[in-house]
C-alpha positions in Angstrom: 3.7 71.1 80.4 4.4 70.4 76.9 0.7 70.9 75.8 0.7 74.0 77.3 3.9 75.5 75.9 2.8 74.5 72.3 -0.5 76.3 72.7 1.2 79.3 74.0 3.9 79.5 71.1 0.9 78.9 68.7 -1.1 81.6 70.0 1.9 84.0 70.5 4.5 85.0 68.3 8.1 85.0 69.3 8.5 88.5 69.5 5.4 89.2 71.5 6.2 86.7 74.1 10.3 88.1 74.5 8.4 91.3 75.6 6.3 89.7 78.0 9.3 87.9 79.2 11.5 91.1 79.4 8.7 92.7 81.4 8.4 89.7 83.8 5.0 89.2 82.7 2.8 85.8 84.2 -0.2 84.6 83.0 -2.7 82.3 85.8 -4.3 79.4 84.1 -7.2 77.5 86.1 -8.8 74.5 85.0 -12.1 73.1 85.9 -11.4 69.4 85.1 -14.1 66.8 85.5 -13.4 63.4 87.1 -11.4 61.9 84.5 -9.2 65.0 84.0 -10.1 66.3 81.0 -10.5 70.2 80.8 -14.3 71.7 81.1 -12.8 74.9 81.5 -10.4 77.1 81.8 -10.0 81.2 83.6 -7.0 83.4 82.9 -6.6 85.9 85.6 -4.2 88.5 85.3 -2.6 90.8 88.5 -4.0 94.4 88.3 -0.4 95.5 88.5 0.7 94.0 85.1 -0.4 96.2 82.4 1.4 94.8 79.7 -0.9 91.6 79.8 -3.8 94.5 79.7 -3.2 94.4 75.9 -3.2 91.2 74.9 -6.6 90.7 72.2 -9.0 88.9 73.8 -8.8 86.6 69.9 -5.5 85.3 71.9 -7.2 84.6 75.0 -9.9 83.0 73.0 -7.7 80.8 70.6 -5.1 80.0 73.6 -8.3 78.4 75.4 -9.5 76.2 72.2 -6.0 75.2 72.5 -5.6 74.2 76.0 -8.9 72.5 76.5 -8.3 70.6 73.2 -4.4 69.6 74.2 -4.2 70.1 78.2 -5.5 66.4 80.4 -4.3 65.9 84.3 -3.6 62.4 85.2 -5.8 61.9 88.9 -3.3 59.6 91.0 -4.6 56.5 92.3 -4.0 58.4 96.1 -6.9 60.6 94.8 -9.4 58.9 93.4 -11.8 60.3 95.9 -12.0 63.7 93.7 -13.9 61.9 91.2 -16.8 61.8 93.5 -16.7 65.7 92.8 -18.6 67.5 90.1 -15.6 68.7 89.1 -12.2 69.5 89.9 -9.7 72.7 90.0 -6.4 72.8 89.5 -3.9 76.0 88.6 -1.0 76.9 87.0 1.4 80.1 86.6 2.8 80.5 83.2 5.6 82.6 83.2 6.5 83.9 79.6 10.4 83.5 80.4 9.6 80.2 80.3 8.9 80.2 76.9 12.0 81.9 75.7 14.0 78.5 75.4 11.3 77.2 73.6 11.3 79.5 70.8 
């Protein structure tokens, strides 16, 4: 997780991510990873029912992406080595921005 929470304090600045903590706000990262688990790419989604994520500038979007697929690598454990037969493989995860706050 520690790639992760440095792109997102990089991209974010502390007082932009306590409001999106105050306001409970979560952001869904997916990966498309191919078989050695590097990042191909990567989808934000964002719940229709969180409007303060509605304004973030699509720049952040952008630059937190360059970050993550430059930074972000899953390890594929030994117990799954039949996913590398797969063009590629997907994986999610749910950053909450309160998790951030104790990294600021």
């Amino acid at each position: 997780m520690e790639p992760v929470y440095r792109a997102f304090l990089e991209t974010f600045t502390p007082e932009e991510i306590r409001v999106l903590a105050q306001n409970d706000e979560v952001l869904f990262v997916g990966y498309a990873l191919d078989e050695t688990g590097s990042v191909l790419e990567i989808d934000f989604t964002i719940e229709s029912d969180r409007p303060h994520l509605y304004n973030i500038p699509p720049q952040y979007l952008e630059q937190l992406e360059t970050k993550l697929k430059s930074t972000v690598s899953y390890v594929i454990p030994p117990d799954m080595a039949y996913l590398r037969e797969y063009k590629f493989i997907t994986v999610s995860q749910v950053c909450p921005f309160k998790g951030l706050l104790d990294k600021l």
